[in-house]
C-alpha positions as CSV (number, residue, x, y, z in Angstrom):
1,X,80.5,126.9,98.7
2,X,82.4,128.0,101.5
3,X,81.8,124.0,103.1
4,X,83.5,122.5,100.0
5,X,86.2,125.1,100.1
6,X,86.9,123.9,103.8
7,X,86.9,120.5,102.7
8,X,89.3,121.5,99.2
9,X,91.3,123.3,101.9
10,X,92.1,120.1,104.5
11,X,92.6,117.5,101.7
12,X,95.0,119.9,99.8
13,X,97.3,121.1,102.9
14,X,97.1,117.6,103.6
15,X,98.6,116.5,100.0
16,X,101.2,118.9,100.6
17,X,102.1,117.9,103.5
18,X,102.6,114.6,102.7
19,X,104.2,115.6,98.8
20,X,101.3,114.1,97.6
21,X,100.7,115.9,94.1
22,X,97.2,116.4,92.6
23,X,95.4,118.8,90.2
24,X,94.3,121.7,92.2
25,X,91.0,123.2,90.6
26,X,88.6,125.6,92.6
27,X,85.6,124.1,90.1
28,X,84.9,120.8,91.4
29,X,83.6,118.4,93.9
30,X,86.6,116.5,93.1
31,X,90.2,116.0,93.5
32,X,92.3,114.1,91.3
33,X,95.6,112.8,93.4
34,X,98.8,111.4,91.6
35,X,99.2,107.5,92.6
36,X,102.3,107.6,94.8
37,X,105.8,106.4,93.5
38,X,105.5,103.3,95.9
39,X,102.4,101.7,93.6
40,X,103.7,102.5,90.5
41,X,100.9,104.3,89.2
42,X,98.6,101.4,89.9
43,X,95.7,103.6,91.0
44,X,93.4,100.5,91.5
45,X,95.9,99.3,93.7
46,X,96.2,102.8,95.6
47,X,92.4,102.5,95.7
48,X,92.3,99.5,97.5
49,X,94.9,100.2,100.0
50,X,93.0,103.3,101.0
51,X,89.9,100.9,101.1
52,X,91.3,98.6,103.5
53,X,91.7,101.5,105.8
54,X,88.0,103.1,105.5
55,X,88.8,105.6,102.8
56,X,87.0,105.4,100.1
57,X,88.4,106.4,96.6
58,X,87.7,106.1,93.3
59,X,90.4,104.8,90.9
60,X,90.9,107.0,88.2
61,X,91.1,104.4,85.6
62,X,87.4,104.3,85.9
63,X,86.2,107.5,84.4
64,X,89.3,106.7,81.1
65,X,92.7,106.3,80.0
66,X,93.4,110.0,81.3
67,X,92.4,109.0,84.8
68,X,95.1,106.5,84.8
69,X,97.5,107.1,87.8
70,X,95.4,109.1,89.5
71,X,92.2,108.5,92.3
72,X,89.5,110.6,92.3
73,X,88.7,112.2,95.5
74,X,85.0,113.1,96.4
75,X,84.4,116.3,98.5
76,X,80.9,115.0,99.6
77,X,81.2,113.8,103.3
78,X,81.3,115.9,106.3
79,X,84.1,118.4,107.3
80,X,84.4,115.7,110.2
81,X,84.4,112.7,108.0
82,X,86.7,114.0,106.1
83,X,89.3,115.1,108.9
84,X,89.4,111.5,109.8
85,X,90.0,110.1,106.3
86,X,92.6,112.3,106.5
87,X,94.1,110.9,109.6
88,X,93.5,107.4,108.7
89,X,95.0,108.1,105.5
90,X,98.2,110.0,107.0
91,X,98.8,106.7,109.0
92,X,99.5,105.2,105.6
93,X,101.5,107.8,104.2
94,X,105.7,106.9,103.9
């Protein structure tokens, strides 16, 4: 538990950071991030940019209509994985 709350903990000061919004929750192995402004909502779009980078994402479009505008974060990888999707992903942040 503490591991995933580590991991909840980088990806969220992260968001914030950026002014990225997302659904906090304390429950899950997942986040789910807001598509930003600059795709329109298009979260299979924002899915694939993040892809072309190394990050993988699921769009939220995937899992229903009330996924749409959002990609799903998984909390599984590393601590150090996921400190350098968040690096790769800051490089693409506006």
């Amino acid at each position: 538990r503490r591991v995933f709350d580590e991991k909840r903990r980088l990806f969220t000061d992260f968001f914030g950071r950026i002014g990225l919004q997302y659904l906090p929750t304390n429950a899950s192995f997942y986040l789910w991030v807001a598509v930003p402004e600059a795709f329109a909502g298009d979260d299979e779009a924002y899915a694939l940019s993040l892809m072309d980078v190394g990050i993988i994402v699921a769009p939220g479009r995937s899992f229903g209509a009330g996924g749409e505008g959002y990609v799903r974060v998984a909390l599984v990888p590393g601590v150090e994985e996921c400190r350098r999707a968040i690096r790769l992903w800051e490089a693409l942040a506006p």
